[in-house]
C-alpha positions in Angstrom: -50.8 49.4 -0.6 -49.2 52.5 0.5 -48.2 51.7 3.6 -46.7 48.4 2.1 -44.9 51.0 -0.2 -43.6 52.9 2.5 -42.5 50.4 4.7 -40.8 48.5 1.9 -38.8 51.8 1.2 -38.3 52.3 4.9 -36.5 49.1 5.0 -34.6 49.5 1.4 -32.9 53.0 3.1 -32.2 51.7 6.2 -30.3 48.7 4.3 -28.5 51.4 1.9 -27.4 53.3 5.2 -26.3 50.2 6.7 -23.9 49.8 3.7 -22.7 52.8 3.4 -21.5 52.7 6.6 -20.2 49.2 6.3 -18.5 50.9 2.9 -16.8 53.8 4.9 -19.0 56.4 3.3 -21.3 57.0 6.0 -20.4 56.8 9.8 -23.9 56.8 11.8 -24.6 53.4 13.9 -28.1 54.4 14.9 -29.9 55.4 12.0 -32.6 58.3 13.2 -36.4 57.3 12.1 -36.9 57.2 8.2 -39.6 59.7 7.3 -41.3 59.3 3.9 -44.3 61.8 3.0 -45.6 62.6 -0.4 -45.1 65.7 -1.8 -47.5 68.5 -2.0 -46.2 68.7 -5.8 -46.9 65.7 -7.8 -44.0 66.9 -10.1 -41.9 66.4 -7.4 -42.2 62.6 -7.7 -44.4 59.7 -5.6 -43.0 60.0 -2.4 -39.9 61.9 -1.2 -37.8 61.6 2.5 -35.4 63.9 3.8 -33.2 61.2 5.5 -30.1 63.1 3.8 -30.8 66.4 5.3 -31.4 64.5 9.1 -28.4 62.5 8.5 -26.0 65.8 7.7 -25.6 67.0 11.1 -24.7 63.4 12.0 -22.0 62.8 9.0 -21.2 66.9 9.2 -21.4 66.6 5.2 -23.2 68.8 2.0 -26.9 67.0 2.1 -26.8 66.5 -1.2 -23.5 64.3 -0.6 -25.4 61.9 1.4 -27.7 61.6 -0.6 -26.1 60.8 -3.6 -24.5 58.4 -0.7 -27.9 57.1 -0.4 -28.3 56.3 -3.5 -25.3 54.5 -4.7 -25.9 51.6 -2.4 -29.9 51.8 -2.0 -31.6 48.4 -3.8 -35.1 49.4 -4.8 -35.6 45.7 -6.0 -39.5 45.1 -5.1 -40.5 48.0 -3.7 -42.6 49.1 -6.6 -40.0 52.2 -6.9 -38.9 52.8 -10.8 -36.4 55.8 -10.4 -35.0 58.3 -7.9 -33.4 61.5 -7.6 -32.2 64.2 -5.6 -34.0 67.5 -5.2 -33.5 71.3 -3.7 -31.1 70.6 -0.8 -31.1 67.2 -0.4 -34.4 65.6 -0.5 -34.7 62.2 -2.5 -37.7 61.7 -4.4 -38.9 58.5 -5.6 -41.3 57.8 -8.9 -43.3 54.8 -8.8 -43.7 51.9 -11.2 -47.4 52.3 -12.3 -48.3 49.0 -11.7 -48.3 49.7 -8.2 -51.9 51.1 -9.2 -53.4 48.1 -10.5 -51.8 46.2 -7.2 -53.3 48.8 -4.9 -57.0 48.3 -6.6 -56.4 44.6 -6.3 -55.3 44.7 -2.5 -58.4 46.6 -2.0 -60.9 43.8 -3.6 -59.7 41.4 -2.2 -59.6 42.7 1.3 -63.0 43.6 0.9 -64.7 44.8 4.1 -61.4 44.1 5.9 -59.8 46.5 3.7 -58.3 49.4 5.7 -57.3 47.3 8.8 -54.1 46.7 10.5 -52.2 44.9 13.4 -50.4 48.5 14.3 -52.5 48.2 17.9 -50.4 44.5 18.6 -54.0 43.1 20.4 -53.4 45.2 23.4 -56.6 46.4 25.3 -57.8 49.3 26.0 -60.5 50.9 28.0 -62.7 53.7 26.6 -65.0 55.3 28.8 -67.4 57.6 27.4 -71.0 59.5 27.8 -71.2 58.3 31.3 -74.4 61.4 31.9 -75.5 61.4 35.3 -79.2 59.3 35.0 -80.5 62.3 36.7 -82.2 63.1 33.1 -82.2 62.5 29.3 -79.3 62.2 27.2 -78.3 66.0 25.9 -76.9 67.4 22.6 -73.6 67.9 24.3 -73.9 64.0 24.4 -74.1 63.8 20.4 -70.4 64.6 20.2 -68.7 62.8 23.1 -70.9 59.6 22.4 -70.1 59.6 18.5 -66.5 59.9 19.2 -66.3 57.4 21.4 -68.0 55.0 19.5 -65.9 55.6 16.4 -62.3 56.1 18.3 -63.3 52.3 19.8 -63.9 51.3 15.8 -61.0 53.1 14.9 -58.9 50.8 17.2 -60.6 48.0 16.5 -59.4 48.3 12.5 -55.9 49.0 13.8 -55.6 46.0 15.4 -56.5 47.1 19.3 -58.9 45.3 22.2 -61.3 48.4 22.6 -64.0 47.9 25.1 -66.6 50.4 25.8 -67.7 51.1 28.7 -70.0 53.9 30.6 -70.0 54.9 34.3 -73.3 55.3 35.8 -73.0 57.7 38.6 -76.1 56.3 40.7 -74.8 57.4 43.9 -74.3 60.4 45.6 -75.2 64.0 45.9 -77.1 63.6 42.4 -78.8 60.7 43.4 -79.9 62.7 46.4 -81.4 65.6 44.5 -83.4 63.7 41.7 -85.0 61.5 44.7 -85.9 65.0 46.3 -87.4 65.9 42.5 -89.2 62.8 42.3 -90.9 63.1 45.6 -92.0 66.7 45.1 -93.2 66.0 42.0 -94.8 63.0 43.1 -97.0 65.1 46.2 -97.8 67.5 43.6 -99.5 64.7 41.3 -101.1 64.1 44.3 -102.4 67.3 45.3 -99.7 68.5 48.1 -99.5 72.3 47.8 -95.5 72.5 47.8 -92.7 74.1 46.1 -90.2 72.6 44.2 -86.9 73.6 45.5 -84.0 75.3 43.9 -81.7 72.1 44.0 -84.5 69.7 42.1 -84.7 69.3 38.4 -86.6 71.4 36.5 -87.0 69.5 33.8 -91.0 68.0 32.9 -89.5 64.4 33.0 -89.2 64.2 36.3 -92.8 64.6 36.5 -93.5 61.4 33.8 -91.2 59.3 36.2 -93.3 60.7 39.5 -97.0 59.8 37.0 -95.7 56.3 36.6 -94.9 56.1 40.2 -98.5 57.3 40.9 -100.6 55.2 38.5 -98.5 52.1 39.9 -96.7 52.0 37.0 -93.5 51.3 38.8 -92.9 47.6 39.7 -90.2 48.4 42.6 -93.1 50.8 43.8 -96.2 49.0 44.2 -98.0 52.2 46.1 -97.3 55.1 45.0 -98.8 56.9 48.4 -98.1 54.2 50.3 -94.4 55.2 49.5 -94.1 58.8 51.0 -95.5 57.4 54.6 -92.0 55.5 54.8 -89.0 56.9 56.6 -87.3 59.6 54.3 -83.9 57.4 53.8 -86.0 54.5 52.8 -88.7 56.4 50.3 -85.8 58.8 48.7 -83.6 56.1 48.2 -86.8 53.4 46.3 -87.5 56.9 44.7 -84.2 57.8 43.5 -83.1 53.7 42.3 -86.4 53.7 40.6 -85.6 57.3 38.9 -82.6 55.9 38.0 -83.3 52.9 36.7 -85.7 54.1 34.2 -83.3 57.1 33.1 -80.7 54.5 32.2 -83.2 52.6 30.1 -83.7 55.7 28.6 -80.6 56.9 27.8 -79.5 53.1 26.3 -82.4 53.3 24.4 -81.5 56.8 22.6 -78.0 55.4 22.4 -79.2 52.1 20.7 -80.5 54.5 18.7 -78.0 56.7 17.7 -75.8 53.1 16.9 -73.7 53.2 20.8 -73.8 50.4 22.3 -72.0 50.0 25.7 -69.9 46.2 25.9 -70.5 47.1 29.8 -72.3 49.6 32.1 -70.3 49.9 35.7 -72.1 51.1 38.7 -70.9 54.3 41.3 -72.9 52.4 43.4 -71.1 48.6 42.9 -67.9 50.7 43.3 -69.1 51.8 46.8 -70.7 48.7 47.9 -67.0 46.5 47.0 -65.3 48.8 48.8 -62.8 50.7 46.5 -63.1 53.8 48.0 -62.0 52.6 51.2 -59.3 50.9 49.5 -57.7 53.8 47.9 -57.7 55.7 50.8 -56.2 53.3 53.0 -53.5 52.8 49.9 -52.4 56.3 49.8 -52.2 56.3 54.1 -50.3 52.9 53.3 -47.6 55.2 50.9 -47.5 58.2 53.0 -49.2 60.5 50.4 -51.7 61.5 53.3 -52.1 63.8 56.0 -54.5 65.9 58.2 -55.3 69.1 58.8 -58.5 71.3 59.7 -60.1 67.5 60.6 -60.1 66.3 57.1 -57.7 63.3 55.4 -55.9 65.0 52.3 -54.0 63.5 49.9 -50.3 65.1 49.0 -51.4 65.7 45.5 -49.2 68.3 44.7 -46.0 65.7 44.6 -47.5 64.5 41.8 -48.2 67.3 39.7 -52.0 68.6 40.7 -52.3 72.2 41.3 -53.3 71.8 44.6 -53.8 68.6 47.1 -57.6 67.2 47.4 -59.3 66.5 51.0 -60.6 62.6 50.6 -62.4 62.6 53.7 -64.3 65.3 55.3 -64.4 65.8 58.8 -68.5 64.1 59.1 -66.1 60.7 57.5 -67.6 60.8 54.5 -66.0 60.7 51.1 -65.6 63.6 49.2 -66.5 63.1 45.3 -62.8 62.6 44.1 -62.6 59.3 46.0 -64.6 57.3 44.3 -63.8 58.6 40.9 -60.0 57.7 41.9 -61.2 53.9 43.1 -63.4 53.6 39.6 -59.8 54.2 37.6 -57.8 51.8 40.3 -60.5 49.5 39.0 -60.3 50.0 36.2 -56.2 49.5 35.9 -56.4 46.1 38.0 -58.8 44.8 35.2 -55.5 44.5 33.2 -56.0 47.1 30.7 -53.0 47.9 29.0 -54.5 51.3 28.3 -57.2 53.9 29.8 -59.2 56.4 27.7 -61.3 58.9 29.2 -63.9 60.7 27.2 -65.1 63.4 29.0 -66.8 67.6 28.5 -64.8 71.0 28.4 -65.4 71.4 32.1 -63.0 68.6 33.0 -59.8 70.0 32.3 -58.7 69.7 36.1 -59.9 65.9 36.3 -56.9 65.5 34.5 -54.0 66.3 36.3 -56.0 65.0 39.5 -56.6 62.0 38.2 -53.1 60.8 37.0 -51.7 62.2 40.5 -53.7 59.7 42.4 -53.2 57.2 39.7 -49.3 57.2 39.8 -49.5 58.0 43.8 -50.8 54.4 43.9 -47.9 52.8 41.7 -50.6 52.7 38.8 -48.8 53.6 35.2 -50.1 57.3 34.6 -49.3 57.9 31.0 -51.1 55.2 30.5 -54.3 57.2 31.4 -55.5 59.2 28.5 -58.5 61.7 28.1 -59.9 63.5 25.2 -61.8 66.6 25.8 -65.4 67.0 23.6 -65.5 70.1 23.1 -69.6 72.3 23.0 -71.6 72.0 20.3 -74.1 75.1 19.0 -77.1 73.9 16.8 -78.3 76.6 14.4 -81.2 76.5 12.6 -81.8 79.7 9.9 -79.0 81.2 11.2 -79.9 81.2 14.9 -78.6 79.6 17.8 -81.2 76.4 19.5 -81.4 75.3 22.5 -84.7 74.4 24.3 -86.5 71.4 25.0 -89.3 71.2 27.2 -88.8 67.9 28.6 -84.9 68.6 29.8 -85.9 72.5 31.1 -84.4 74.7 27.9 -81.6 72.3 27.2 -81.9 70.3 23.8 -81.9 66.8 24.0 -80.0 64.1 21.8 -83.2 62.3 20.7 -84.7 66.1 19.4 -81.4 66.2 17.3 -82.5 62.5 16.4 -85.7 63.3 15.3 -84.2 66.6 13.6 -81.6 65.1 11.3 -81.5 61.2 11.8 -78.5 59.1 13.5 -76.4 59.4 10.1 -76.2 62.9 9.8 -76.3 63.6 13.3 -72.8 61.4 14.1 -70.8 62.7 10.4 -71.5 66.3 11.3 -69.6 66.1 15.0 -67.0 63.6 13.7 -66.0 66.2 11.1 -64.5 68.4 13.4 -61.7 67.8 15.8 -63.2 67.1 18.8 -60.9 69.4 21.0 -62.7 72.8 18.6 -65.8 74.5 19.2 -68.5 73.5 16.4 -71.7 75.0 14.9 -74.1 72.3 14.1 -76.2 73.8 10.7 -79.2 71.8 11.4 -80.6 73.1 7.7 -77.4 71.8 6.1 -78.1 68.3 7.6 -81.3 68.2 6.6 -80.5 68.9 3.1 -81.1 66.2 0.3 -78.2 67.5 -2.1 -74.4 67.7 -2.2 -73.9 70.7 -0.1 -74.5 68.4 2.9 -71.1 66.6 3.5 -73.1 62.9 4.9 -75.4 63.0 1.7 -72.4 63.7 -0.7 -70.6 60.5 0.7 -72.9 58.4 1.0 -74.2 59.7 -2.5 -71.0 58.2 -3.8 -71.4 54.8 -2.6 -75.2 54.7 -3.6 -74.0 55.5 -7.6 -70.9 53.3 -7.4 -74.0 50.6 -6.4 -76.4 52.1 -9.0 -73.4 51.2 -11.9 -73.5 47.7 -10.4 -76.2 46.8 -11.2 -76.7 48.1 -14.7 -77.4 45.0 -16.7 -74.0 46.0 -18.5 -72.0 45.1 -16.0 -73.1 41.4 -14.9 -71.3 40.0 -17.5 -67.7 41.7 -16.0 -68.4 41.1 -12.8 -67.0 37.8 -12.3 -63.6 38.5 -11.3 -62.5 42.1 -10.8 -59.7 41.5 -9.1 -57.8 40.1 -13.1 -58.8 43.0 -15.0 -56.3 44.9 -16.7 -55.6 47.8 -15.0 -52.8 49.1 -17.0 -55.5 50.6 -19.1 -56.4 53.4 -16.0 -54.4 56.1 -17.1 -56.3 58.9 -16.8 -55.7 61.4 -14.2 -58.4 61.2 -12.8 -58.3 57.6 -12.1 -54.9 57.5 -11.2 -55.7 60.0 -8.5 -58.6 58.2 -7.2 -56.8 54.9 -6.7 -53.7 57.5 -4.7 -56.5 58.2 -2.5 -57.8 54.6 -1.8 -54.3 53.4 -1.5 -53.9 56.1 1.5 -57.1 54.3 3.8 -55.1 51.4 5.6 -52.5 54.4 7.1 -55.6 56.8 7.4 -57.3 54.1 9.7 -54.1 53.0 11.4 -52.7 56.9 12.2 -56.4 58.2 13.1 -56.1 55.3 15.8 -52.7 55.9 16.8 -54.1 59.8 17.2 -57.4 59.4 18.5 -58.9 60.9 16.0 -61.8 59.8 13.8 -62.4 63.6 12.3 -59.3 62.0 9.9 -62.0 59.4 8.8 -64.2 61.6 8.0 -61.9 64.1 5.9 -60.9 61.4 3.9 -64.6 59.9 2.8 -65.6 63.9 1.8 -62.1 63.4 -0.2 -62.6 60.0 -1.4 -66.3 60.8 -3.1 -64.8 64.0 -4.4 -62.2 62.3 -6.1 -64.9 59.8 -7.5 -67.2 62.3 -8.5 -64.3 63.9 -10.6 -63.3 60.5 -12.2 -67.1 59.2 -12.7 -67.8 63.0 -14.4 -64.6 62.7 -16.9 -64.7 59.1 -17.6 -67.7 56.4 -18.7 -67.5 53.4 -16.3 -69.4 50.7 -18.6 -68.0 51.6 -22.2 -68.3 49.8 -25.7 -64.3 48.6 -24.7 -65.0 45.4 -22.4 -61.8 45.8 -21.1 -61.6 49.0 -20.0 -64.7 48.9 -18.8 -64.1 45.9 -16.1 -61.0 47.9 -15.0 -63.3 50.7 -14.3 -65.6 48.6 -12.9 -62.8 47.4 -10.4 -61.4 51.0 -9.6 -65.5 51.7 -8.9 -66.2 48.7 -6.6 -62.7 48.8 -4.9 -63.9 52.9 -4.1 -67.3 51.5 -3.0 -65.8 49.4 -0.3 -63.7 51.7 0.8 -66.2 54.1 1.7 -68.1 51.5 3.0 -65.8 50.8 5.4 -65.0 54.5 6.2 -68.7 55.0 6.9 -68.5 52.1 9.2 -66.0 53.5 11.6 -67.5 56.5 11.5 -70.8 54.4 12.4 -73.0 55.9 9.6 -74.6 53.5 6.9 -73.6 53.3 3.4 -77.0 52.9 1.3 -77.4 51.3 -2.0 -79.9 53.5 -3.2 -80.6 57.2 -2.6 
């Protein structure tokens, strides 16, 4: 309903301005963009723009002038505006019919779980890669954050009217391919009784050595003989060993995922990207448009026209591809799928991808602000006030399905999706195991478990039957009225989040949302002896419900019924 406010005011200045001029009063052809915030002060009114003050260095007049300007030929007819006036040096604030309340509650039910969405994204798609972990192991706890994030960004554009797809890049080729089939075979001759070392390259983690037991115990249907295996030529027993490894690494890691509520609309292939050819495409493309050339018997490419700090050798002197190539043919791919936008999800340690990436992109005509990426930043668990980080199946690295086990999937994605995700976090393990309202997941979702518990009083059956025709003139207590200013807000929350890339936003606003119901449940009686009042406050509580029902659900957390 706010939004609908706004733009409805948006449109009522503009019109004003447009008189004005037409008047002689004003002499501006292009009006600049018509902000509108609401002001830290309530006593300073609803909502409040400073299009005067903008519009001064334009019409070289007082502020206050123009907006008295303003005013004389604005029509607030239907925009839910009662009054306006004009304030310090020129803003104009605007008061608000109250009815706009009882509208805003309505809009609300009757959206339902649609409430919060908009078209703001215009249907165009856009790609969101994210996770993509080497399968060289299990999922880690760095993968909490980037994996939550980009599971909610992709709801977030979903509810603002975007084509998100979600996609994750198995890198099953390679020099990390190469090491965990080394690790599997060692492991597999030491199941066997070989006396040999595991070298420094190979994985230290104890997984490795469940993949090699299965392998062994003919446990592994692309390996019918485990022994029989390590009499074939090395190429052909480190690549079975390494697809095999691989294979059941990805299963893994979907599985965790699954778990953790990520699912992947499609999983590309390194390898597929290989076998079609892409990389020999892109570096006959950049040869094609002369952003090439030779030296010390490599092939470079002239990435320094295009911004990078220094150009990148593509193909070493042995004619293999070095590992930028078929990064850059997985994002040409990706761009001739017709996506009208690419989001990369991707660790700390990848700030240089970046300005790599969008030099090859635009070297090969491909539109590079339309490539995006959000860094994840670390994670630190603490537990009693110390730092955790071992597992003994990863090799002293914590795994994702530990902090599963630890905390569940609900607490596990609101504690990483209430941060930004480009600032360092501490994870308080204690706090997210905590069954009270310190712990920020359990205090939302607390909310929407009472608002459910008043529900179903028997009380409240009879008023049930059509919220949406209460009378909610009767909500005048602060309390409520600031609880339905918050609800009003989600639609913008949802649509600006998107527009930001930012789901921490989400987040912010359920903790604020079940504050503001807490306060309003704690000075006002929902179900009372006044039938009337009490449906309205029924409304106002099931239209809150919803909301944070559908806040939860972007965030990809459950809203229960009953705590």
């Amino acid at each position: 309903m706010m939004v609908e406010i706004k733009e409805r005011l948006r449109q009522a200045l503009a019109a004003a301005a447009q008189k004005a001029r037409q008047a002689g009063d004003l002499t501006v052809e292009t009006l600049p963009e018509v902000v509108i915030e609401e002001p830290k002060e309530r006593a300073h009114g609803d909502l409040a723009t400073n299009l005067a003050m903008i519009l001064t260095r334009l019409e070289k007049k007082n502020p206050r002038l123009v907006a008295e300007t303003i005013l004389r030929h604005l029509d607030l007819t239907g925009t839910f505006v009662a009054g306006a006036d004009i304030a310090g040096p020129g803003f104009i604030n605007f008061r608000l019919d109250p009815a706009w309340m009882g509208e805003a509650v309505r809009q609300a039910l009757q959206a339902g779980e649609g409430y919060g969405r908009s078209a703001v994204g215009e249907g165009q798609r856009v790609l969101v890669e994210f996770v993509s972990a080497n399968p060289t192991g299990p999922l880690l706890v760095v993968q909490a954050r980037s994996a939550a994030l980009g599971d909610a960004l992709c709801n977030l554009l979903d509810g603002a009217g975007f084509r998100p797809q979600r996609e994750f890049y198995c890198n099953d080729a390679g020099n990390q391919l190469s090491k965990l089939a080394l690790t599997m075979e060692v492991r597999l001759r030491q199941l066997l009784g070989e006396s040999v070392e595991l070298p420094e390259e190979a994985y230290p983690g104890e997984y490795v050595i469940d993949l090699a037991r299965e392998v062994m115990e003919g446990k592994a249907p692309e390996i019918p003989d485990g022994k029989a295996i390590l009499d074939q030529p090395e190429e052909i027993r480190r690549d079975r060993l390494g697809t095999y490894a691989v294979r059941r690494t990805t299963d893994e890691q979907k599985a965790v995922l699954a778990r953790y509520g990520v699912r992947f609309d499609q999983w590309v292939s390194e390898r597929s990207i290989r076998d079609e050819g892409w990389p020999e495409k892109v570096v006959s493309l950049l040869k094609e448009r002369g952003h090439t050339y030779e030296a010390e018997g490599a092939v470079w490419f002239r990435s320094t026209a295009f911004g990078d700090d220094k150009d990148r050798v593509l193909v070493r002197g042995d004619g293999t591809f070095t590992y930028v190539v078929p990064d850059i043919a997985y994002h040409l791919n990706k761009f001739e799928r017709g996506f009208d936008q690419v989001i990369d999800i991707l660790g700390p340690d990848h700030y240089g991808y970046i300005a790599r990436m969008r030099a090859a992109l635009a070297a090969l005509g491909k539109p590079a602000e339309r490539f995006e990426v959000l860094i994840s930043q670390w994670i630190r668990l603490v537990r009693s006030g110390e730092a955790v980080s071992s597992s003994k199946r990863a090799g002293n690295l914590f795994l994702l399905e530990d902090l599963l086990e630890d905390v569940g999937p609900d607490a596990a994605r609101f504690f990483v999706l209430m941060r930004s995700a480009d600032t360092h976090m501490d994870f308080d393990l204690d706090l997210a195991k905590l069954q009270s309202q310190e712990n920020p997941v359990f205090y939302v979702q607390y909310a929407h478990a009472r608002i459910a518990s008043i529900l179903r009083q028997p009380e409240a059956e009879p008023l049930k039957g059509d919220l949406t025709a209460a009378n909610f003139s009767l909500l005048t207590d602060p309390s409520e009225q600031e609880l339905i200013r918050h609800l009003a807000t989600f639609p913008e929350v949802v649509a600006g989040a998107a527009l930001a890339r930012e789901p921490h936003r989400v987040a912010r606003y359920a903790t604020d949302l079940a504050a503001f119901f807490h306060g309003f449940y704690t000075r006002c009686r929902v179900l009372t002896d006044d039938q009337a009042l009490s449906q309205a406050r029924l409304a106002l509580a099931e239209a809150t419900r919803l909301t944070l029902h559908n806040a939860l659900a972007v965030l990809g957390v459950s809203a229960p019924e009953r705590m």
